[in-house]
Phi, psi and omega in degrees: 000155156315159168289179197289313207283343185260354147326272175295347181288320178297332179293315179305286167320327169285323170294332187239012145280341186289285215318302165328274166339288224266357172255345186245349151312282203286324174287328144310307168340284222259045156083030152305074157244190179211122155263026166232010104106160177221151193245356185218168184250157186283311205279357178245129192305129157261173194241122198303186195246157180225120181279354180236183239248137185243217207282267206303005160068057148197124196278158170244133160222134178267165194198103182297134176222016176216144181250004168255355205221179191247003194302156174203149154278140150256110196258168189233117168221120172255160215314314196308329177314322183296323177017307171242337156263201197276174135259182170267185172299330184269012176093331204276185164228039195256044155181350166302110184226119216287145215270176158318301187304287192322298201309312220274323194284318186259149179302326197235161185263175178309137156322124210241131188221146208287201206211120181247126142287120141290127191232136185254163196269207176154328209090347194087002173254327230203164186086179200196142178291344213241013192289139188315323198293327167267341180289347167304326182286310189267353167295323197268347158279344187265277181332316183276348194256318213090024202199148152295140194240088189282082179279135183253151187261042233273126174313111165263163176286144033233018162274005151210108195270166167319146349288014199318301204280343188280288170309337161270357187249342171283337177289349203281308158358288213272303143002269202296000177252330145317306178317295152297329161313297165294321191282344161293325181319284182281014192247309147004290161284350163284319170292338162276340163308295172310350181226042188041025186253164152128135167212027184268118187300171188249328193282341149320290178278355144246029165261349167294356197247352179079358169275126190268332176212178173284139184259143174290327165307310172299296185334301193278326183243024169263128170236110206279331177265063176191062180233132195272141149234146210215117166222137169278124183032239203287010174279348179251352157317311182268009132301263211308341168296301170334291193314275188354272210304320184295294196313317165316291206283356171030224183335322223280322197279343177311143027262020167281131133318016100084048204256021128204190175215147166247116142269110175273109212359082181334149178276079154285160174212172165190158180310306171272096147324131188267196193244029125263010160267333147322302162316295184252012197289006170259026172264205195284156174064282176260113182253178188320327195276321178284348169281332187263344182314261177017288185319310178311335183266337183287308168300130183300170184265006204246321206252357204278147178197115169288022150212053124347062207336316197277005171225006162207105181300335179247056156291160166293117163090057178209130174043169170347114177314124207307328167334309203302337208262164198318208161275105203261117185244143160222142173225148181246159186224127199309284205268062173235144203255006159246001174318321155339293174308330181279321216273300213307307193298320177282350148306324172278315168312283160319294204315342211246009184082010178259137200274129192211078174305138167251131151235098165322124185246112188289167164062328181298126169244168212292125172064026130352280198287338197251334192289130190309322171265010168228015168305357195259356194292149149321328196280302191278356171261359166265337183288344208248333178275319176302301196279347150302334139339276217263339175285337167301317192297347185245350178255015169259119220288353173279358202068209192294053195293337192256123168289179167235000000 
């Protein structure tokens, strides 16, 4: 069983999200939307972002990148990139990007590392890319995995409802391949330069490409066909709408890649209860009732269903045939009452020959790994080592080195 101290931390944590909900309720009522949407709540703290490399040996930087929507980034970049490149004096990286000459001067070029979108959890009303539990969670994923780490600041409900949040974590998708794009672009043009040819402007090439600049970080250590999607609760909701929607667009996405997904006890729901949805509908932190509150706020009032495509991944004649999608890890928590629903779904996946592992944590209650008092547990520094284990076999340029 939980412990006595994460019992009571959960009894709190329910008051005062129903209080929340039930205050994001009435504001719905009475027609608080936006469409250009907020991505934090004012009562929950965030932790500013640091371009130079601290005690964990990893910068941050934000990056507003739609100018019509409040969507935003957080990047991870950790010291091992630097490896093969210069720093600057000060320790930071926040604006180099290493010239043709430079590149010409070393046997090898800047380090290239694979790239996880992170979708953080909340129910869709609440949470922040940039919030302390998370930004801890994605500094010890980018360190433990090797990778750049893009946590998206995704619109929440109910001032911006479904499809808002779905459509920001696919735009971001689509984003980082531009992104890759301009940055061939422009190393392109640095070489024809050099051999005097070339007379095509970079504002030229990004405004055909929809991107206004190159990000540096990516430009120099991101490698986009070595690409991870990672969600937290309803965050991984918002993964798996991605994997789809990527798996659909098959080339058009390149030069982004899809080459697995971690869902971290998924928000699934569904019309016919499962026997932990029966079981466990009191259990800690998002119990059954405060979850559908959430659905409610999230969903139109027109389209709600708890089988709904963005709340029961295996209705029928929604996306791609489950054969298509990446490699799928998923993890549960013994007293989380949706767990049913993910083990059903990651069941559906094996049938079809896609490799897709459950991994059960006892005693483990719902965001076990994500929640600010219990990133420090045994329970979560072992789910975060597992899931580096197994996300290695798929972002290592050697291939399949790692077992499972």
């Amino acid at each position: 069983m939980p412990s006595v101290a994460v019992k009571l931390y959960s009894i709190i944590f329910k008051i005062l999200l129903k209080h929340k909900l039930q205050l994001l309720h009435q504001a719905a009522i009475e027609g608080a939307t936006s469409p250009f949407g907020i991505t934090s709540r004012p009562d929950e703290s965030a932790v500013p972002a640091n371009p130079s490399f601290g005690p964990d040996g990893v910068a941050t930087k934000d990056i507003h990148v739609d100018p019509l929507t409040s969507l935003s980034l957080r990047l991870f970049l950790p010291d091992s990139s630097l490896d093969r490149a210069p720093r600057d004096n000060g320790g930071a990286y926040g604006g180099y990007l290493p010239s043709v000459a430079d590149a010409r001067r070393r046997s090898a070029g800047p380090r290239k590392l694979p790239v996880v979108l992170q979708f953080h959890g909340g129910g869709f009303v609440s949470g922040s890319n940039t919030s302390a539990a998370n930004d801890f969670f994605c500094r010890r994923v980018a360190k433990l995995l090797d990778v750049i780490v893009i946590a998206v600041g995704y619109r929440l409900a109910p001032e911006s409802r479904y499809p808002a949040a779905f459509e920001d974590g696919l735009k971001v998708l689509y984003w980082l391949g531009k992104q890759a794009n301009l940055a061939g672009c422009i190393k392109s043009m640095g070489r024809a330069k050099g051999g005097g040819g070339g007379d095509i402007s970079k504002s030229q090439i990004a405004d055909s490409l929809g991107a206004s600049s190159v990000e540096p970080w990516l430009a120099a250590h991101g490698d986009p066909s070595r690409c991870v999607l990672l969600g937290v609760s309803c965050g991984a909701n918002i993964a798996d709408f991605v994997a789809r929607k990527a798996v659909e667009a098959g080339k058009l996405a390149e030069p982004v890649k899809v080459v697995a997904q971690v869902l971290m006890y998924p928000f699934f729901t569904g019309s016919a209860p499962t026997r932990s949805e029966i079981k466990l509908a009191n259990s800690y932190f998002y119990d059954k009732a405060l979850s559908l509150l959430a659905w409610k706020l999230f969903l139109p009032e027109e389209e709600f269903s708890l089988d709904h495509p963005a709340a029961n991944p295996v209705v029928s004649g929604w996306g791609p045939p489950l054969k298509c999608m990446p490699p799928t890890l998923t993890v549960v928590a013994e007293h989380d009452w949706m767990r049913d629903r993910a083990i059903a779904y990651s069941e559906a996946l094996r049938k079809v020959n896609v490799d897709a592992p459950v991994l059960e944590y006892k005693d483990a209650v719902h965001e076990f790994a994500t929640l600010d008092m219990l990133l420090r547990t045994p329970q979560a520094l072992a789910c975060a080592d597992d899931i580096a284990i197994w996300v290695k076999k798929y972002i290592s340029i050697r291939g399949h080195e790692f077992s499972y």
